[in-house]
Structure formats: C-alpha cells, structure tokens
C-alpha positions, 0 to 999 in steps of 0.5 A: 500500500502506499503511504500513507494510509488509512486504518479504520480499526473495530474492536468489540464484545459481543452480547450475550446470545444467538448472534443470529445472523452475524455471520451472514451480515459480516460476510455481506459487509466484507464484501460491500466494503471491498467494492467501495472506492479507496478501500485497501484491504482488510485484516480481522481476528476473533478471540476464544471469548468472542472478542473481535477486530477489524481492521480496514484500510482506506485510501482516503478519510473521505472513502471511510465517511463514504463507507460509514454512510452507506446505506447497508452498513447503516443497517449493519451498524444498526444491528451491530449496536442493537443485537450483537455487540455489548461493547465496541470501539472504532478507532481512525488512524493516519498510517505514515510508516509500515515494516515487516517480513513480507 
C-alpha cells in the first residue's frame, strides 16, 4: 500500500446470545466494503471469548465517511449496536510508516 494510509480499526464484545445472523451480515459487509472506492484491504481476528477486530484500510478519510454512510452498513451498524455487540470501539488512524517480513 502506499503511504500513507488509512486504518479504520473495530474492536468489540459481543452480547450475550444467538448472534443470529452475524455471520451472514459480516460476510455481506466484507464484501460491500471491498467494492467501495479507496478501500485497501482488510485484516480481522476473533478471540476464544468472542472478542473481535477489524481492521480496514482506506485510501482516503473521505472513502471511510463514504463507507460509514452507506446505506447497508447503516443497517449493519444498526444491528451491530442493537443485537450483537455489548461493547465496541472504532478507532481512525493516519498510517505514515509500515515494516515487516513480507
């Protein structure tokens, strides 16, 4: 990717429950955000509690307020806070400098 970048980093718990049709919706939202303009990629994780993070890149901050306002994701994050998350945070930051093996 080149610098620099955007990463959009979603942590959360999940509430107590089914979490009936989380998968479903993550899948779509996975898909629906790798077909928005700006978007770079997408790393994700999930704990043995639960616990999750995502974290998207972005070309620019305005692809994330453009993918924050899409309309399917408005629903999702609808649900996310109504039915499936106890706790969550989102976190923006401005990437200046990567390393790493590759």
């Amino acid at each position: 990717m080149e610098l620099p970048y955007y990463a959009v980093i979603f942590s959360s718990r999940p509430s107590p429950g089914d979490g009936e049709g989380y998968a479903e919706m993550a899948e779509r939202m996975f898909a629906l955000a790798a077909a928005q303009p700006g978007y770079l990629g997408v790393e994700s994780g999930r704990g043995a509690e639960g616990n999750g993070i995502t974290i998207s890149y972005w070309k620019h901050l305005e692809s994330i307020r453009a993918w924050k306002a899409n309309v399917e994701h408005l629903e999702a994050q609808k649900k996310g806070k109504s039915l499936w998350y106890a706790e969550y945070k989102v976190r923006i930051c401005r990437v200046e400098r990567e390393y790493g093996k590759p």
